[in-house]
Backbone as a ProteinNet text record, in pm:
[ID]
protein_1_A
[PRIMARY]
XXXXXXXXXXXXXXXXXXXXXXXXXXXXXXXXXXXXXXXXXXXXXXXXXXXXXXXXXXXXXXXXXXXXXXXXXXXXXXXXXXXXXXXXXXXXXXXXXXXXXXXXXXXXXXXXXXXXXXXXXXXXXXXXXXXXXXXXXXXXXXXXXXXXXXXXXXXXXXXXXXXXXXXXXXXXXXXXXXXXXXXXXXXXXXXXXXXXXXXXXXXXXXXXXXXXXXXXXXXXXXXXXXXXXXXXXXXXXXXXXXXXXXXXXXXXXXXXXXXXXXXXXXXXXXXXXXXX
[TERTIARY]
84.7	0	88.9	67.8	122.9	116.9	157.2	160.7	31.7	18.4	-124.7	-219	-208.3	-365	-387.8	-257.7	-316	-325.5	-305.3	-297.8	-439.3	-493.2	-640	-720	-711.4	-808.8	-790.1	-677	-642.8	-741.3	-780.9	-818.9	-942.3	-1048.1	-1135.4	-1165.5	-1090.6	-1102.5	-1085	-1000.7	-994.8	-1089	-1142.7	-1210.6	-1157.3	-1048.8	-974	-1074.4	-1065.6	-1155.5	-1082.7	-914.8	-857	-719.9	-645.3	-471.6	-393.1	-263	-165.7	-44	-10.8	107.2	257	354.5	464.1	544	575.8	567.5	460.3	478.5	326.6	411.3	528.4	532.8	479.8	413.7	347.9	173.1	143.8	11	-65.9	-28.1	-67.6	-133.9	-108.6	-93.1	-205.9	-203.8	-271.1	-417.6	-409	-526.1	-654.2	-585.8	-647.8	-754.7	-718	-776.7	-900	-1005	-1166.6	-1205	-1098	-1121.6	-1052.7	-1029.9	-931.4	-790.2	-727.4	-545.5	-486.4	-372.7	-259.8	-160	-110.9	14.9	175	232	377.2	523.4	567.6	690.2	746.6	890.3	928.2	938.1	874	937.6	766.3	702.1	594.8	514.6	502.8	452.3	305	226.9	67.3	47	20.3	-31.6	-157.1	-206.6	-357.6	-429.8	-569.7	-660.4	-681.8	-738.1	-721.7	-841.4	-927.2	-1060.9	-1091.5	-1018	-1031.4	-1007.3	-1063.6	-1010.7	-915.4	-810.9	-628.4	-565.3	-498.9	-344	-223.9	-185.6	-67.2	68.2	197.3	231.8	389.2	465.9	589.3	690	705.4	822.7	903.2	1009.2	1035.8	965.9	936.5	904.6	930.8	1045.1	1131.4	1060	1054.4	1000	879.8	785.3	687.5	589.8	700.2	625.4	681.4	761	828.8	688.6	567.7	473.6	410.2	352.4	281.5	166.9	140.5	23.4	-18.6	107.1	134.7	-9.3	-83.7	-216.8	-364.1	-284.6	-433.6	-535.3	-507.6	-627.1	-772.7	-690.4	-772.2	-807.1	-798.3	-938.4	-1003.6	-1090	-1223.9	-1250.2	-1312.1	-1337.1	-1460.9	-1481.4	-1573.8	-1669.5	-1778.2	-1908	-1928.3	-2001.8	-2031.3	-2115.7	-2183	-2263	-2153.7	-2070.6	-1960.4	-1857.5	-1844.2	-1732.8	-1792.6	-1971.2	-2021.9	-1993	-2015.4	-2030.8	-1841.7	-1794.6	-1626.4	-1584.1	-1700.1	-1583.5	-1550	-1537.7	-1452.7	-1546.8	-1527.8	-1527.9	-1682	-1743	-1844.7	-1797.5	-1720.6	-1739.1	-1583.4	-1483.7	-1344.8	-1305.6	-1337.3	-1279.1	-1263	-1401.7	-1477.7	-1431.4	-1357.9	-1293.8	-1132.5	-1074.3	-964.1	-856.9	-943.9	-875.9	-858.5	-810.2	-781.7	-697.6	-705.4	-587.8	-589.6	-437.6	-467.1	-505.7	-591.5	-619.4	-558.5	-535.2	-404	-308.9	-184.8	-82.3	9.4	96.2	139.7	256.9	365.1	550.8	584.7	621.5	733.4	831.4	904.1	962.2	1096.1	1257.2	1379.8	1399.6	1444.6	1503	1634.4	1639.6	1742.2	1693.9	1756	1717.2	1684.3	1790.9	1754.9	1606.3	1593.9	1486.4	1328.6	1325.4	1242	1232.6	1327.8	1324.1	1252.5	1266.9	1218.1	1082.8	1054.5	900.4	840.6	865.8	719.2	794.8	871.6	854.8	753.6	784.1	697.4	535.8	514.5	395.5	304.8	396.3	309.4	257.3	342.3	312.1	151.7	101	-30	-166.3	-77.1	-186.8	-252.9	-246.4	-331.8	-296.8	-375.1	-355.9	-396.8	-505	-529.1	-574.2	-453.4	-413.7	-342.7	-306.5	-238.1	-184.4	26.6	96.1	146.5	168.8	242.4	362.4	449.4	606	637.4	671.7	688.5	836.3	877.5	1017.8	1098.9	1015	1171.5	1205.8	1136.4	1222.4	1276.5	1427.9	1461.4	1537.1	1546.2	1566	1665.6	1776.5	1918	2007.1	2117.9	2173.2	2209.6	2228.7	2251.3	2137.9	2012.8	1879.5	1885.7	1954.1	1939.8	2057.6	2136.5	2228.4	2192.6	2272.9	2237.4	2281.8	2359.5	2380.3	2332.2	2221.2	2154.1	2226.1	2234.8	2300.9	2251.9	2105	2012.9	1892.5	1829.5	1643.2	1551.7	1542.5	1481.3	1532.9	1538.5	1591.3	1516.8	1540.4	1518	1576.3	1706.2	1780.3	1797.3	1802.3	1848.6	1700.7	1588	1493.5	1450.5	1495.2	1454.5	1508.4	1570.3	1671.6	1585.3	1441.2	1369.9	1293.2	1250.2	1200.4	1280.7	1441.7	1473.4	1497	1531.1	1538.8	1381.4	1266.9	1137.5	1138.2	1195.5	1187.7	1220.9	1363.4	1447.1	1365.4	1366.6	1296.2	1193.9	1102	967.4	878.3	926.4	845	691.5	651.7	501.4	428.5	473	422	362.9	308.4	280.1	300.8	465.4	530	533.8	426.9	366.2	458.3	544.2	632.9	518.3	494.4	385.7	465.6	432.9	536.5	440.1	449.8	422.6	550.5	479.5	546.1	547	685.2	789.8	910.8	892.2	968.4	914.2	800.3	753.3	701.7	588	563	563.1	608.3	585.3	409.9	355.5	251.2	260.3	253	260.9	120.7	87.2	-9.4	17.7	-102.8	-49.2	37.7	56.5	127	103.6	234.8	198.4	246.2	124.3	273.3	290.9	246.1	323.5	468.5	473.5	620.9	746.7	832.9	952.6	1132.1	1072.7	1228.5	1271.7	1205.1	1318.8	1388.5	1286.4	1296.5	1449.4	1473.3	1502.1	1700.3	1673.3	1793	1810.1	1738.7	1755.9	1925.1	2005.4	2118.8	2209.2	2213.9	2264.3	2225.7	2118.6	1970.5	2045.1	2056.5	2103.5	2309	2393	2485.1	2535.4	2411.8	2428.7	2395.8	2356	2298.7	2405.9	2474.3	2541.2	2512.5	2605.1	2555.7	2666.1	2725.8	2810.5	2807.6	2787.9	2774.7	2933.6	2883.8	2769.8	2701.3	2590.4	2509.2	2488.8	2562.6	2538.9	2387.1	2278.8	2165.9	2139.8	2046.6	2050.1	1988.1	1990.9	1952.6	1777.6	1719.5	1590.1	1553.7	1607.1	1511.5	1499.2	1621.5	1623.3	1543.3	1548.7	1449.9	1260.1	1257.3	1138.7	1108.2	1219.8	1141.6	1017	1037.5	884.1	803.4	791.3	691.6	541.4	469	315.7	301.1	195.3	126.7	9.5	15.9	-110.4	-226.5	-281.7	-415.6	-459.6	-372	-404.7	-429.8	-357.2	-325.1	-491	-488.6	-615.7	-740.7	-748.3	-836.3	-849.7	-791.1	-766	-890	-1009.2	-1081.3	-1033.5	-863.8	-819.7	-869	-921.5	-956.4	-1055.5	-1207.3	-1318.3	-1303.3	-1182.9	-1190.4	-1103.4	-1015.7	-918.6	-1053.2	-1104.8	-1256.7	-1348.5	-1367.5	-1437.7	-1394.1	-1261.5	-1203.6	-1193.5	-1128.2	-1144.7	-1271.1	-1377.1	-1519.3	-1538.2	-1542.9	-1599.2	-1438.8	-1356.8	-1219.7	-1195.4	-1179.3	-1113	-957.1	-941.4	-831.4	-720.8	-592.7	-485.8	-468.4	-454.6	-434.4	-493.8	-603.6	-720	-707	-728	-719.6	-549	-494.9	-352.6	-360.8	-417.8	-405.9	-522.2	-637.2	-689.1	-679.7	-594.8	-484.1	-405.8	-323.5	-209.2	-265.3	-429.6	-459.4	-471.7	-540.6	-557.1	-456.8	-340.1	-211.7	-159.9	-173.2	-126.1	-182	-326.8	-401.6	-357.8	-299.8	-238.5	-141.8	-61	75.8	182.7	185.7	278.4	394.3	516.3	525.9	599.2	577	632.3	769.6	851.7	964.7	1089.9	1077.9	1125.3	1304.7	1373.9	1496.3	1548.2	1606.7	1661.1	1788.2	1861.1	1976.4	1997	2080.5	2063.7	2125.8	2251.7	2318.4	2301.1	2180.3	2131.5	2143.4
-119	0	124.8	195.9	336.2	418.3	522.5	583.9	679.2	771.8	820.5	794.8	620	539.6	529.3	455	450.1	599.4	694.9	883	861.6	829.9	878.1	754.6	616	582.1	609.6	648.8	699.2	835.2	930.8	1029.8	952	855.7	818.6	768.8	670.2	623.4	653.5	783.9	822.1	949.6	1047.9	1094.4	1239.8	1263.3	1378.7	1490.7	1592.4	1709.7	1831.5	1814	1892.6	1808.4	1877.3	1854.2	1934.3	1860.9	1939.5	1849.7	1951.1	1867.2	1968.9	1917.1	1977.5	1863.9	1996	1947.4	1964.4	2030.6	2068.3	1992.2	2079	2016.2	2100.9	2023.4	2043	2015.1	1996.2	1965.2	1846.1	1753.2	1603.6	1561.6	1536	1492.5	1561.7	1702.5	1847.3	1834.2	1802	1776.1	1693.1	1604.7	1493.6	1509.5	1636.5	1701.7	1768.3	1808.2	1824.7	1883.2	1936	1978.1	2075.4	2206	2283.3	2264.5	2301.9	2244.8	2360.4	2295.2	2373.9	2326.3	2381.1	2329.5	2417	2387	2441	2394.9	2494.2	2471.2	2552.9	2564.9	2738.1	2718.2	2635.3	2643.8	2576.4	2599.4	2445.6	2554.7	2471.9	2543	2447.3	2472.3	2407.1	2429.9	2327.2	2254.2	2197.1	2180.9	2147.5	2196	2172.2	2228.3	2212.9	2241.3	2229.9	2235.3	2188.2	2166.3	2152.6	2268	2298.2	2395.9	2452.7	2561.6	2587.2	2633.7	2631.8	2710	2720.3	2810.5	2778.6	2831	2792.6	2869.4	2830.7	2880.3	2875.9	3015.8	2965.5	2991	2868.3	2848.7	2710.5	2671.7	2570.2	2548	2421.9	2383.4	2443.4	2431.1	2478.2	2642.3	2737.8	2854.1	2827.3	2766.1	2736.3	2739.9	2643.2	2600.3	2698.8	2784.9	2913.8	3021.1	3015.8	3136.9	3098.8	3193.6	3196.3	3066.8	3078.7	2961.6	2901.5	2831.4	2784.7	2724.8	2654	2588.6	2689.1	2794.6	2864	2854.6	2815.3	2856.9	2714.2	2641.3	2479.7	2484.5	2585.1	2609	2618.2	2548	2629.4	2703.2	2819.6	2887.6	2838.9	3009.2	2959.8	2993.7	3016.5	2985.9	2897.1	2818.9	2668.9	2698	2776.8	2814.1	2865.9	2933.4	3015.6	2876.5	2815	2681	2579.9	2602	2410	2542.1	2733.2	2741.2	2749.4	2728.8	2734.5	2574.5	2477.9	2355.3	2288.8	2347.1	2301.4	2250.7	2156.4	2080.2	2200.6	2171.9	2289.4	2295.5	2207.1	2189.7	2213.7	2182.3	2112.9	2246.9	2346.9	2498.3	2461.2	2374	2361.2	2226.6	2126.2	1989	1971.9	2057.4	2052.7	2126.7	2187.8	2222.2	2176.2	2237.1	2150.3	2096.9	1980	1860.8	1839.7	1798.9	1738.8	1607.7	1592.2	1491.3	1400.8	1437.3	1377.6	1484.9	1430.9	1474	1410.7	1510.8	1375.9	1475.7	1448	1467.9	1442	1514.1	1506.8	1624.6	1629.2	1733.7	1743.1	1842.2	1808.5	1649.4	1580.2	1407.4	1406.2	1456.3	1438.9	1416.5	1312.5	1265.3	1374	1464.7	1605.3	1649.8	1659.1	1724.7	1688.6	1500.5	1481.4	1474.5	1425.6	1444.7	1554.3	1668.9	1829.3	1787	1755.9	1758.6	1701.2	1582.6	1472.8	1574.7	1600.3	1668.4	1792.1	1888.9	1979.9	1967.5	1859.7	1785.9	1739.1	1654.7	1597.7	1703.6	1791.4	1946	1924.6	1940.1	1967.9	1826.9	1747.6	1585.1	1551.1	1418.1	1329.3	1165.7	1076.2	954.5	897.4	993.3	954.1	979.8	1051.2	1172.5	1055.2	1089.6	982.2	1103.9	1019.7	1104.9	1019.7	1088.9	997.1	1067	1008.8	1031.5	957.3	1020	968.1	900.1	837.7	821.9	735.7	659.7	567.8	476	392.1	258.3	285.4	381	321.6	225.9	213.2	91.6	48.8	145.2	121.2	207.8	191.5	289.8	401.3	409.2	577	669.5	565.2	704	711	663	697.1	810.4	838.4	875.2	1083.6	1123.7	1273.9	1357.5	1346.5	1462.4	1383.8	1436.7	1413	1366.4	1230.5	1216.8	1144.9	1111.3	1023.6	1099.3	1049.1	1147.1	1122.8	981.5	933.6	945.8	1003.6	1023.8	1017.9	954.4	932.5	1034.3	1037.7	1082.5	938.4	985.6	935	968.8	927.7	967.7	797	711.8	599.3	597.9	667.1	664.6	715	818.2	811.2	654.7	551.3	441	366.1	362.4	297	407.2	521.5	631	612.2	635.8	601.3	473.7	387.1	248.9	249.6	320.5	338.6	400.8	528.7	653.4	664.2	641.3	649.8	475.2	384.6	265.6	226.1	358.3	323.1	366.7	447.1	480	358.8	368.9	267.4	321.3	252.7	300.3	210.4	227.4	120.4	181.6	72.2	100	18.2	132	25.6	27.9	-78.1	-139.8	-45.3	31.4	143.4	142.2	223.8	232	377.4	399.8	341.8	331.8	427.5	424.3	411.7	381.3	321.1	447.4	433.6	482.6	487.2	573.2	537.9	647.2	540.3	562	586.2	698.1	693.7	702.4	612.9	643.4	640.4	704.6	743	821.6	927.6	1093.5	1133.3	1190.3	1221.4	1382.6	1486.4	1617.1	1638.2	1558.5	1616.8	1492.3	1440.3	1342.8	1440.4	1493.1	1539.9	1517.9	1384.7	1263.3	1319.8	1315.4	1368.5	1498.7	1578.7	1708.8	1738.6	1670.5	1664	1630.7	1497.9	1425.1	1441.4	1555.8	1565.5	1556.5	1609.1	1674.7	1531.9	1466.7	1318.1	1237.2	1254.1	1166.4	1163.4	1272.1	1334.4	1290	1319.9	1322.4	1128.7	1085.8	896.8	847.5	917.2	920.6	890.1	923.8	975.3	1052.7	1118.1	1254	1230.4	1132.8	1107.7	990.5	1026.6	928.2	883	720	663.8	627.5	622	595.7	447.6	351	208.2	161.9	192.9	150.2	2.2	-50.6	-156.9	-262.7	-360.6	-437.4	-489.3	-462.9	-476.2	-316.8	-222.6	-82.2	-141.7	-202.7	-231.1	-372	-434.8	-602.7	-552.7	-447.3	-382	-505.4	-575.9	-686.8	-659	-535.4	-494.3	-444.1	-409.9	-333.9	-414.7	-353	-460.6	-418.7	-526.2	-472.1	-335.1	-244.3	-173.3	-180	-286.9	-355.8	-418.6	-463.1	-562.2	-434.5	-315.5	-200.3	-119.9	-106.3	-20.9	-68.9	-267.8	-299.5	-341.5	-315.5	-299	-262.7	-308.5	-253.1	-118.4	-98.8	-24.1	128.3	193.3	261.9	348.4	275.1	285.8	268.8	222.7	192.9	370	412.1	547.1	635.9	655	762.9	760.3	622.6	641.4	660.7	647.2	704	838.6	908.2	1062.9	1134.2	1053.3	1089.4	1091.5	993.3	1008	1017.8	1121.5	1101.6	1019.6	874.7	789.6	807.3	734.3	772.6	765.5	764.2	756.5	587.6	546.9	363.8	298.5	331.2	276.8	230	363.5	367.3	306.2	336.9	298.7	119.4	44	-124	-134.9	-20.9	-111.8	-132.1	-22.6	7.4	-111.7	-134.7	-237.1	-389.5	-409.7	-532.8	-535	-428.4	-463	-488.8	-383.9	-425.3	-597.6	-608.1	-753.2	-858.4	-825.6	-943.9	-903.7	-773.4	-796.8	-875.2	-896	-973.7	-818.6	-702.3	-632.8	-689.8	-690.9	-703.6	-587.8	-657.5	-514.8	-533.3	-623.8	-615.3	-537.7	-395.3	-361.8	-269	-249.4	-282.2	-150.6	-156.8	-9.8	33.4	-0.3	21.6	108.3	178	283.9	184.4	101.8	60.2	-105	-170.8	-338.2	-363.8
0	0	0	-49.3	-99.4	-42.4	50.6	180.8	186	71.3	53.2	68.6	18.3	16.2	187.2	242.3	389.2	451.5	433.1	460.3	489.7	336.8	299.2	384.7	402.4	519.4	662.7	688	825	877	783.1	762.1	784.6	721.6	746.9	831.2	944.4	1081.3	1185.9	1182.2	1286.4	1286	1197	1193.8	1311.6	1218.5	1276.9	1321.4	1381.3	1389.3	1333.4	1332.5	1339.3	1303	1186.7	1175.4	1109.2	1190.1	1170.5	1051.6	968.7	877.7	881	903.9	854.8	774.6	675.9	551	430.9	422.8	289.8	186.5	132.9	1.5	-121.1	-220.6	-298.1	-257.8	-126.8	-101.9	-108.5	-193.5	-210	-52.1	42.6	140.4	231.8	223.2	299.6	227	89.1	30	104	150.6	216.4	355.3	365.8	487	459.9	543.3	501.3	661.3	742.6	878.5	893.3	986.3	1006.1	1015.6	944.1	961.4	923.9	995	931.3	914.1	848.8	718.9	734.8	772	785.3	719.6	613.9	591	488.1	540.9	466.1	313.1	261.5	83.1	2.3	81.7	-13.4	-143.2	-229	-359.5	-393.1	-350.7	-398.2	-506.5	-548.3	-679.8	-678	-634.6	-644.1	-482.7	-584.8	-471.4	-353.8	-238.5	-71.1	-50.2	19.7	71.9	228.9	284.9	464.7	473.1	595.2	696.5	746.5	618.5	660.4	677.4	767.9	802.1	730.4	654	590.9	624.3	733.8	757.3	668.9	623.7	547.6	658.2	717.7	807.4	840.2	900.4	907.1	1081.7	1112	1182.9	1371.3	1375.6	1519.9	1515.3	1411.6	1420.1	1462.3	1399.9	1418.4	1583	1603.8	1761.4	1855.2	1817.1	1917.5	1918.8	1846.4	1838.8	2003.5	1973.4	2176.9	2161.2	2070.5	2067.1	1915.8	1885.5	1740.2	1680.7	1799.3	1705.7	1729.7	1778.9	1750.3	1661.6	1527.6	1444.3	1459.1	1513.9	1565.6	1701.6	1772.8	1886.8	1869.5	1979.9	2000.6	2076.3	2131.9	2209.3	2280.2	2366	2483.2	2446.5	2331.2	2275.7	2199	2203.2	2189.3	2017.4	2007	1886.6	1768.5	1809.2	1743.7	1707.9	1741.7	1758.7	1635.9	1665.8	1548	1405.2	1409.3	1256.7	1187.9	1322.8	1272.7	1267.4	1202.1	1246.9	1394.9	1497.2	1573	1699.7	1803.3	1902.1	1942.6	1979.3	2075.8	2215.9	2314.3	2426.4	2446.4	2340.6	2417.4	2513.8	2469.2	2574.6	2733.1	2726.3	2846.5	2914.3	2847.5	2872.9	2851.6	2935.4	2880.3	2768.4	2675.8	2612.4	2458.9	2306.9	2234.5	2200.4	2150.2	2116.1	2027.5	1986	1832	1833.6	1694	1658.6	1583.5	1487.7	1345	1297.7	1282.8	1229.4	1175.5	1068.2	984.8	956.6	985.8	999.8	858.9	756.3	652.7	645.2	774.2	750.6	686.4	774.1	773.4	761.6	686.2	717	781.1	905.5	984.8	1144.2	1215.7	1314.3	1396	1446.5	1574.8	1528.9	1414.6	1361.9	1389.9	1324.7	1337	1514.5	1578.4	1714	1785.8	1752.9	1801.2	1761.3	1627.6	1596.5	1643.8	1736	1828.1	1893.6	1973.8	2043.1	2152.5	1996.6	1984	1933	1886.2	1851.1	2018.9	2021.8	2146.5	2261.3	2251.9	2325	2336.4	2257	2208.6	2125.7	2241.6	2178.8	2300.2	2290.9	2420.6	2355.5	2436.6	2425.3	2263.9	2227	2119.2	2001.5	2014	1913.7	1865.4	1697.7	1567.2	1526.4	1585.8	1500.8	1412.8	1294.5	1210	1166.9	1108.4	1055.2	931.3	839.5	694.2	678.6	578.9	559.2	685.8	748.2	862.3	827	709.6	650.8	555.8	520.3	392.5	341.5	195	149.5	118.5	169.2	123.1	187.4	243.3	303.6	231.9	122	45.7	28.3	103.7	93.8	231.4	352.5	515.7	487	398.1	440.7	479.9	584.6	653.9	557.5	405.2	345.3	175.7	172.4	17.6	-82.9	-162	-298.4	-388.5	-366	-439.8	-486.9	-535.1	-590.3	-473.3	-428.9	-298.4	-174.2	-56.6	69.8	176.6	273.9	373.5	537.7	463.6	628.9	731.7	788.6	930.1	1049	976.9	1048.2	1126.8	1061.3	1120.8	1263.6	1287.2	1450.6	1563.3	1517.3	1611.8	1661.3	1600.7	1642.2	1767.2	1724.7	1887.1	1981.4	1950.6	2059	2168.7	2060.7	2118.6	2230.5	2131.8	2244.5	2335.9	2357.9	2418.1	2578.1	2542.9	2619.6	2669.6	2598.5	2589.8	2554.1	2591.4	2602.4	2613	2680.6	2695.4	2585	2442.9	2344.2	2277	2207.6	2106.9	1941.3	1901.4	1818.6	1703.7	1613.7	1537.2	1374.1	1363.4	1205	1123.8	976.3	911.9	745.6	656.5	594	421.7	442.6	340.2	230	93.7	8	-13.7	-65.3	-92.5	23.4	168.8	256.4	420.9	398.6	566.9	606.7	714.5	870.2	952.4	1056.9	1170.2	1251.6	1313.8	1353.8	1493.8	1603.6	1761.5	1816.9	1876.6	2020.4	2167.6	2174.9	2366.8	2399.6	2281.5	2314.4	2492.6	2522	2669.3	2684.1	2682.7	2732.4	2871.6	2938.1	3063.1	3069.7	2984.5	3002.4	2884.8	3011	2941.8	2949.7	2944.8	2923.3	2805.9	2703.1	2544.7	2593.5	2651.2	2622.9	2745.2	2810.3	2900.2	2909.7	2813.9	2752.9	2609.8	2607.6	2436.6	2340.2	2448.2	2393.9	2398.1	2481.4	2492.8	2400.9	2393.7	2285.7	2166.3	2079.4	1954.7	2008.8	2051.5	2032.5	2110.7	2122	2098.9	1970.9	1914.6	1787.2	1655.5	1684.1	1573.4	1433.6	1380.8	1329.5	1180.3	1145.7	1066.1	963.6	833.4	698.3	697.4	639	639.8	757.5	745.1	827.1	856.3	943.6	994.1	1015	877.9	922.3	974.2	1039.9	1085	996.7	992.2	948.9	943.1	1061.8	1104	968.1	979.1	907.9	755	724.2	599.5	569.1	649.6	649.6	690.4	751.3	789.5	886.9	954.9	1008.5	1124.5	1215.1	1298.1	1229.2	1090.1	1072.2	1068.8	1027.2	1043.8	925.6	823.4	729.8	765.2	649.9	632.7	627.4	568.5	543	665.5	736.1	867.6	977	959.6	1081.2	1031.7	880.9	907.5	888.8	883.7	949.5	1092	1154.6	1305.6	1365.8	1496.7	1535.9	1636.1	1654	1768	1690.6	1581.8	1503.2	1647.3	1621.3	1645.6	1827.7	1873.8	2080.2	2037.9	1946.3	1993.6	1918.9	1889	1859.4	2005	2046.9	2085.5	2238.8	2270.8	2393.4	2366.2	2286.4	2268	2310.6	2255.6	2267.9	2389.1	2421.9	2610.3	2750.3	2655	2770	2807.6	2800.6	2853.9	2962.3	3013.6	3085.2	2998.1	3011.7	2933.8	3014.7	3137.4	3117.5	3062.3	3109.3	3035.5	2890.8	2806.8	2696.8	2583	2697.5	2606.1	2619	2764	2709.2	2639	2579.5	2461.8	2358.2	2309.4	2203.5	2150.3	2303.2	2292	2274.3	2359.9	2302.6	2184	2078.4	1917.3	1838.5	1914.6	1796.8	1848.7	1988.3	1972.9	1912.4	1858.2	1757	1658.7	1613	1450.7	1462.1	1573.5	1511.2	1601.6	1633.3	1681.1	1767.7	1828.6	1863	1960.2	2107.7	2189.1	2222.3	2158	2166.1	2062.8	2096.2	1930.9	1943.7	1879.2	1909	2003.1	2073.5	2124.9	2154.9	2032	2023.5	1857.4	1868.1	1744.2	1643.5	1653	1555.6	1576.5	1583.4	1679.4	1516
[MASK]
++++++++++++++++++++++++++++++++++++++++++++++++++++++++++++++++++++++++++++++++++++++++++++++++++++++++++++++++++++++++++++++++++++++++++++++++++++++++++++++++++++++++++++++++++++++++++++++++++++++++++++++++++++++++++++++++++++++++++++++++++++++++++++++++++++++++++++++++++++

C-alpha cells in the first residue's frame, strides 16, 4: 500500500476534527484534509486544490512552535454556537482544552529534527491523538544517508524508532510497511512526560551525526513493521474515537490500544539500540 492510500483511510477512521502537517510540500498529502489544519513549511509550492479551513504557515518547523500559541487557528473557544459554525469541538474549551487529533511529519530528514518535531507535537496531543512520521524505513543505506546524494531520501529519520523504544516505552510506536519508505505511527502521546525534552542533547549526540550511516539491518528487512491492510483494518480505530469521545483515561485507553495491535501480530519487543 502506498503511503497516501493509507494517509487517505487513516483520515477516514480516525475521523480527525482537526490537523496538523509539517511538511506541505506540494500539497498532495494536505489535500487529504476536510477539517481545520494547518500546514507548515518554509518552501511548499501548492499545486492542487485544498478543501479545509487552513493556516498555511511559510516556516520551518522549530520557528513554528516558538509562536505563543502555534495551534491557535484549531481552537475552540468559549461559545459553543460560534465553535459548530467554525468547524470546531463545541465543548473542548470547556474539557480541557484543544488537542490534536491527526498529524502527519514530513519534515527536515534528519534525526535532531524529526526528534524536536514529536517533540513539539506531542506538546499539544493526548492519548489519542495519531501522530504519524513519513520516511523511517529506507531501502538502502545511500537514501538513510544525513547529506543528500540520491532522488529518494530518507535521512536518518529511522533513529527516532529505537530512541522512542528506548525513552519512551510506553508509546505505542507502530512501524507500518508502506510504500515506498515506511511509517511510523505513535499512540499514547503524553505532554506532561519530558524525558526527550530533558535528555535531548545526549539523545542526539548517541545518535550519531556522521555518513555513512550504519543503518541496521531490522530498518532495511522492515522486520517490525506490520502490514497496512491488517493495521487499518484494526478494530483499535473505532476503541481510539471512541475514547477521545468520552475522555477515557490515558491507562485505560492505552491497554486497549495495545490489546488490538497484539491481535495484529505487533510485537512489543522492538529494538533499542541505534546501531542493533
Amino acid at each position: 500500500m502506498e503511503r497516501h492510500e493509507f494517509l487517505t483511510h487513516l483520515h477516514r477512521l480516525v475521523r480527525p476534527r482537526n490537523y496538523l502537517e509539517i511538511g506541505v510540500q506540494k500539497g498532495k498529502s494536505l489535500a487529504l484534509s476536510h477539517v481545520p489544519s494547518i500546514g507548515v513549511d518554509p518552501e511548499f509550492v501548492i499545486n492542487r486544490a485544498l478543501r479545509c479551513d487552513l493556516h498555511l504557515v511559510r516556516s520551518t518547523s522549530d520557528d513554528f512552535f516558538t509562536h505563543r500559541d502555534p495551534i491557535r487557528h484549531l481552537r475552540s473557544g468559549r461559545n459553543p454556537l460560534r465553535n459548530l459554525a467554525r468547524g470546531r469541538p463545541m465543548f473542548d474549551h470547556y474539557r480541557g482544552g484543544t488537542r490534536l487529533d491527526l498529524a502527519f511529519v514530513d519534515g527536515m530528514h534528519l534525526f535532531e529534527f524529526a526528534l524536536r518535531d514529536f517533540m513539539n507535537v506531542e506538546r499539544f496531543a493526548d492519548w489519542w491523538s495519531v501522530i504519524v512520521f513519513d520516511d523511517v524505513l529506507p531501502r538502502n543505506v545511500d537514501e538513510a544517508a544525513r547529506e543528500r546524494h540520491t532522488t529518494d531520501w530518507t535521512g536518518d529519520v529511522y533513529k527516532l524508532i529505537p530512541t522512542l523504544a528506548r525513552h519512551r516505552p510506553e508509546l505505542l510506536a507502530i512501524q507500518v510497511d508502506t510504500q515506498p519508505t515506511g511509517l511510523l505511527v505513535i499512540l499514547g502521546a503524553d505532554p506532561a512526560n519530558h524525558v526527550l525534552r530533558d535528555y535531548y542533547e545526549a539523545i542526539v549526540a548517541e545518535a550519531g551525526l556522521d555518513d555513512p550511516q550504519p543503518v541496521p539491518s531490522w530498518v532495511l528487512n522492515r522486520d517490525a513493521a506490520v502490514s497496512p491492510e491488517a493495521l487499518i483494518a484494526s478494530p483499535l480505530w473505532a476503541d481510539l474515537v471512541g475514547g477521545r469521545r468520552w475522555r477515557r483515561g490515558r491507562d485505560a485507553g492505552r491497554r486497549q490500544l495495545q490489546a488490538r495491535l497484539e491481535a495484529i501480530g505487533l510485537s512489543p519487543a522492538l529494538p533499542v539500540a541505534i546501531d542493533a
